[in-house]
C-alpha positions in Angstrom: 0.0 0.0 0.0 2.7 2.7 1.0 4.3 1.7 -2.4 1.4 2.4 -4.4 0.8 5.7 -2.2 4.4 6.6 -3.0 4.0 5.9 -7.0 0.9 7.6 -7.0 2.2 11.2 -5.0 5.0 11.0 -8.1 2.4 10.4 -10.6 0.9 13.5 -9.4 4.5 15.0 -9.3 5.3 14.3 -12.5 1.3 15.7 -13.8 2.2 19.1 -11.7 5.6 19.8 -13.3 4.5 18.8 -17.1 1.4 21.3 -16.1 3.6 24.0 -14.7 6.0 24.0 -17.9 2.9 23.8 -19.9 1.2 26.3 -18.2 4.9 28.8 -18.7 3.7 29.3 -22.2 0.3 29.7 -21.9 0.4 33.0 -23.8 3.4 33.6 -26.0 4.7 37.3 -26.5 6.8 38.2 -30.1 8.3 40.9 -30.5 11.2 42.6 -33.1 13.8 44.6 -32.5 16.2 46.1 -35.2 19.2 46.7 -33.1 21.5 49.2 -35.1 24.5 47.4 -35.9 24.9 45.5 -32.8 28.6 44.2 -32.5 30.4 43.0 -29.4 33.6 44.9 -27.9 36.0 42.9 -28.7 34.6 42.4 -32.3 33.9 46.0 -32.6 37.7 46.9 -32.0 38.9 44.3 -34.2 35.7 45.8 -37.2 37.0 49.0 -36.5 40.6 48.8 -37.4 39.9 47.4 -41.1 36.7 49.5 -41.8 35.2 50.7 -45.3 35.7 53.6 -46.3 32.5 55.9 -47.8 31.7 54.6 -51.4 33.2 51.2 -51.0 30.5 48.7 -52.4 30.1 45.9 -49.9 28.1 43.1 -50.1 25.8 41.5 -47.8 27.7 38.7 -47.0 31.2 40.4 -46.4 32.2 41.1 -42.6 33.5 44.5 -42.5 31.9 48.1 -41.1 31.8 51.0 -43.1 34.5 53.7 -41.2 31.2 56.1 -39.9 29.6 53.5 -38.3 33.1 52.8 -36.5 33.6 56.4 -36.1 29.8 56.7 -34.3 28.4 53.4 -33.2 31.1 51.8 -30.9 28.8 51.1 -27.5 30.2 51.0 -24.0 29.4 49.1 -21.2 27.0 52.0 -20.4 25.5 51.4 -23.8 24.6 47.4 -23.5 23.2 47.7 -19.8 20.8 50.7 -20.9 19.7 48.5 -24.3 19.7 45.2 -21.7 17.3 47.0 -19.3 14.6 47.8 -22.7 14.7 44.3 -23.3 13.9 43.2 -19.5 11.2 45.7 -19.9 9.7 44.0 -23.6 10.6 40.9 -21.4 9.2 38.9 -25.0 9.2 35.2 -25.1 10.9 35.5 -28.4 12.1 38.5 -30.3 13.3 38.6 -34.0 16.7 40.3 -34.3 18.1 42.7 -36.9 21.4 44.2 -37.6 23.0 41.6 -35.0 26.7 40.3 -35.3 25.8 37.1 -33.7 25.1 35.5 -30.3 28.2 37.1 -28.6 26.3 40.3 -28.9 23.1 39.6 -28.3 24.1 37.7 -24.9 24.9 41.4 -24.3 21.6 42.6 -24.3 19.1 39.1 -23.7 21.1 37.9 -21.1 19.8 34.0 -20.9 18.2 33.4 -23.8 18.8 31.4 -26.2 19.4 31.7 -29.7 19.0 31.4 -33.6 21.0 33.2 -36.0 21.7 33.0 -39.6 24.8 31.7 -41.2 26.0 35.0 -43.4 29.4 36.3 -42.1 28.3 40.1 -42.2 27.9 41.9 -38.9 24.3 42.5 -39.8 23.0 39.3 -39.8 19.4 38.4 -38.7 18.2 35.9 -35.8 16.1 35.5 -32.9 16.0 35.3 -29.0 14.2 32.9 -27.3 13.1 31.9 -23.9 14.6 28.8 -22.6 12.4 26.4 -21.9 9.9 27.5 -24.9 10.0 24.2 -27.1 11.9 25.2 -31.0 13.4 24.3 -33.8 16.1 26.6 -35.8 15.2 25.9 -39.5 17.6 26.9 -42.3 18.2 30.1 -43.6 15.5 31.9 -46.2 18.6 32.3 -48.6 16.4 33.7 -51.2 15.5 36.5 -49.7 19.5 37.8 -49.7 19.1 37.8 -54.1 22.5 35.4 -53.4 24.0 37.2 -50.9 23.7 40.8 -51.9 21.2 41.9 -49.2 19.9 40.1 -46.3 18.5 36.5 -45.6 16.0 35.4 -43.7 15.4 33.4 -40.9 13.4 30.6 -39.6 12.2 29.5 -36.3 9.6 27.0 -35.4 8.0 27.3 -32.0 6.0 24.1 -30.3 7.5 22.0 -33.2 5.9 18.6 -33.8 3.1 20.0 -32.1 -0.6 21.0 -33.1 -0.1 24.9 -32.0 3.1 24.7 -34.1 3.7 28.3 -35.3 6.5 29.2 -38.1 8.4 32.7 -38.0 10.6 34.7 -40.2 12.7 37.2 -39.0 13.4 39.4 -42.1 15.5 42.6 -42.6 14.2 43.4 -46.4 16.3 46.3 -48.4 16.0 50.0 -47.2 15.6 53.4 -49.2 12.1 52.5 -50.2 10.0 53.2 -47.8 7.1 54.2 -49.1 8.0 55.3 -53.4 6.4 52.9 -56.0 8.6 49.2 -56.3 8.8 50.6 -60.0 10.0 54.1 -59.6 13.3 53.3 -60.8 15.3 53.9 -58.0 18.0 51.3 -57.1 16.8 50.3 -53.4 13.4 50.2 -54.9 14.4 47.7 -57.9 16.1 45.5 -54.6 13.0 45.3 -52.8 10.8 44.2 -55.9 13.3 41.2 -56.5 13.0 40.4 -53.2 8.8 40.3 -52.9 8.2 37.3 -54.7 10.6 35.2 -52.5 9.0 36.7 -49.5 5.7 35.7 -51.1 6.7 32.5 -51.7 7.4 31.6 -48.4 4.2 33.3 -47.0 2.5 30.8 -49.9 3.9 27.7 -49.1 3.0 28.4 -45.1 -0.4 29.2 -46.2 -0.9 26.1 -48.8 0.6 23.4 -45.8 -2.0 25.0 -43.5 0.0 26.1 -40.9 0.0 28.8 -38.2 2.8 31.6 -39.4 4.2 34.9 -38.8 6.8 36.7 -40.6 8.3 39.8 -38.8 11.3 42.3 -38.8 12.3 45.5 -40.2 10.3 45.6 -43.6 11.6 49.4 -44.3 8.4 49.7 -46.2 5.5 51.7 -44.4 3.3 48.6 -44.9 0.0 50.0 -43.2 -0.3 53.1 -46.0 -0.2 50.3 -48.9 -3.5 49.9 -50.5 -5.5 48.7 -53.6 -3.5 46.2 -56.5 0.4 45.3 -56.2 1.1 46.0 -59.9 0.2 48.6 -62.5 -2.0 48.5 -65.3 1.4 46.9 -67.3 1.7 44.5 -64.8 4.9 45.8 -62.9 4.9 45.4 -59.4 4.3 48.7 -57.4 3.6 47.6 -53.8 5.0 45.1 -51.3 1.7 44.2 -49.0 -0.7 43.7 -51.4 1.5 41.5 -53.5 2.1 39.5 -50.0 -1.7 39.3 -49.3 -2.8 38.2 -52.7 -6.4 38.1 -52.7 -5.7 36.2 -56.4 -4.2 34.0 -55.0 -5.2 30.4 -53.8 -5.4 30.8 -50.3 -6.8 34.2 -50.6 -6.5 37.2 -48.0 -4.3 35.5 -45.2 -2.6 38.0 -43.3 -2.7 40.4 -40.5 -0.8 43.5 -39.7 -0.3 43.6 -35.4 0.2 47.2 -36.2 -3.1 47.7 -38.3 -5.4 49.8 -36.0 -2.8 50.6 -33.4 -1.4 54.1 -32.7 2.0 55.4 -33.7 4.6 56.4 -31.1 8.0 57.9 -32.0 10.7 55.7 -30.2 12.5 58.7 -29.3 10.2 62.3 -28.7 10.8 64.5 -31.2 11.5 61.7 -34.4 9.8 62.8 -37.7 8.8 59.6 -38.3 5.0 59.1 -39.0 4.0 55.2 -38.9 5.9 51.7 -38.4 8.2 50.4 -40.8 8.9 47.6 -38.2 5.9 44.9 -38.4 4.6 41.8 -36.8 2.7 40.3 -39.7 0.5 37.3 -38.5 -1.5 34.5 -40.6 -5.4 34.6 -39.7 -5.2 31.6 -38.1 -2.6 33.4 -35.8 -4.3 36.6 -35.6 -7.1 35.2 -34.0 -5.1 34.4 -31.2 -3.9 37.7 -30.4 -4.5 39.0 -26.8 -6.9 41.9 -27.0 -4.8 45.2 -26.2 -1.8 43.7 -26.2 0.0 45.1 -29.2 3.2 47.2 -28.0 5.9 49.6 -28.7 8.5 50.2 -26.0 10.2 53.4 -26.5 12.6 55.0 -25.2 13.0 57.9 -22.5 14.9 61.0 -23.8 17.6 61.0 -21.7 18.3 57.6 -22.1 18.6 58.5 -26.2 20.6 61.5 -25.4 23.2 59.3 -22.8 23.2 56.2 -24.7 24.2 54.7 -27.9 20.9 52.5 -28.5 19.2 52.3 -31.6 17.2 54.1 -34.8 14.3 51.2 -34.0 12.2 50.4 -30.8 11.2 47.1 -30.1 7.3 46.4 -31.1 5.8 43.4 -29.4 2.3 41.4 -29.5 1.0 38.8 -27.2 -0.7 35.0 -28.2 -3.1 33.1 -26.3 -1.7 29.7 -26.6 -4.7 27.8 -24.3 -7.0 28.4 -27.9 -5.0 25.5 -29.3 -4.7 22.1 -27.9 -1.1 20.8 -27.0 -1.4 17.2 -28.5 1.4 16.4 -31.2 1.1 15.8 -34.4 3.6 12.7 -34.7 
């Protein structure tokens, strides 16, 4: 009898702990964060001595600085705490990461969390930070995305893998210097961002088609939420990014969700000129429904922290899941 008693208290043990860890990631906040050319110390000195100098043409993949960012952006121990205390404040269960060297600098700022990266050898490179304990999977680099290494990849991350409340993300970092102009205008960043769209579709497609739960999120520099009516002209060349993303020609139809859409716009520093978020949380339907009313977020930053600190040209913007919606059981 006292055996049985004993087996049956660790039973109940055993039912309270897989409960507990269940119960950790009830709800689920993501959040990005483009981090401004986010190197270590020791990296930074070694960046510094061999930088680029204005003009040089670099490409995506080559692991150099160009000499203002050495001259401007070196951070000092000052500089990491004040960024580490934002992120204790986002305090998100996963954040996508731009403009990251790699783990030895983001250690610097999400002390214990783990992470994803992706495999370029430039000091911008793209990842995430996750929670320990929050079940995932680091998939393989969106290569596409960097047009063979000339601009930034993507990457992958899939959270509860195996599961059925499996969710896939992509942390992007798509080409800047067209925010808002026509994909056909002519101008050179523009032309980059068009050639990147379809592979950024693509990916959104195949999620959609395998009927998953997705998100893709990052720095777009595109000013997503002022998009509107068809992606390409009457001559069929492509003018917009979001509708060409949200294809309502396509098979699966209208899939996607802005976090942003609706939400109100703050400056992460008072006095920016920006006017509206070229940092985005884009979720799939399925996803979006799952959102946590209210909980869309932009931590900014105080002004004397910008004025003292070397932090960064983007705020973190965050939005929360409500796991319990889904059941836990796996798939295989």
């Amino acid at each position: 009898m006292l055996a049985l008693t004993i087996v049956f208290a660790l039973a109940l043990a055993l039912s309270g702990t897989s409960a507990q860890a269940t119960d950790r990631f009830a709800t689920v906040k993501l959040a990005t964060w483009n981090l401004e050319w986010l190197i270590s110390p020791a990296a930074f000195k070694t960046l510094k001595g061999q930088c680029a100098p204005k003009g040089a043409q670099l490409s995506a993949n080559q692991r150099v600085i160009p000499c203002d960012v050495a001259q401007r952006m070196e951070r000092s121990s000052r500089d990491f705490t004040t960024l580490a205390s934002y992120a204790q404040r986002l305090d998100a269960d996963v954040i996508a990461l731009q403009e990251v060297d790699g783990v030895e600098a983001a250690r610097l700022v999400f002390a214990g969390y783990e992470f994803c990266f992706s495999g370029g050898h430039h000091v911008q490179n793209i990842g995430f930070a996750i929670r320990p304990g929050l079940p995932k999977r680091c998939a393989p680099d969106v290569s596409e995305l960097s047009l063979h290494d000339s601009v930034r990849r993507g990457v992958e991350l899939v959270l509860f893998p195996g599961e059925s409340r499996e969710i896939h993300l992509l942390s992007i970092h798509l080409k800047s210097g067209c925010s808002s102009q026509p994909l056909d205008s002519g101008e050179k960043a523009c032309d980059t961002l068009a050639r990147q769209v379809p592979f950024l579709k693509h990916w959104v497609d195949a999620q959609a088609a395998a009927n998953r739960r997705f998100v893709v999120l990052g720095d777009f520099n595109r000013t997503l939420l002022t998009e509107a009516g068809p992606a390409r002209s009457s001559s069929g060349r492509l003018q917009q990014l979001w509708p060409a993303i949200d294809d309502v020609k396509s098979v699966t139809g209208r899939i996607l969700v802005n976090a942003a859409a609706g939400q109100a716009f703050h400056n992460c520093v008072p006095g920016q000129a920006h006017a509206t978020y070229i940092d985005h949380i884009v979720l799939s339907r399925g996803l979006a429904a799952l959102r946590v009313p209210g909980s869309f977020q932009r931590v900014t930053f105080s002004a004397a922290d910008a004025r003292h600190a070397r932090l960064s040209d983007h705020c973190p913007v965050s939005v929360t899941l409500d796991m319990r919606q889904i059941p836990g059981e796996r798939l295989h």
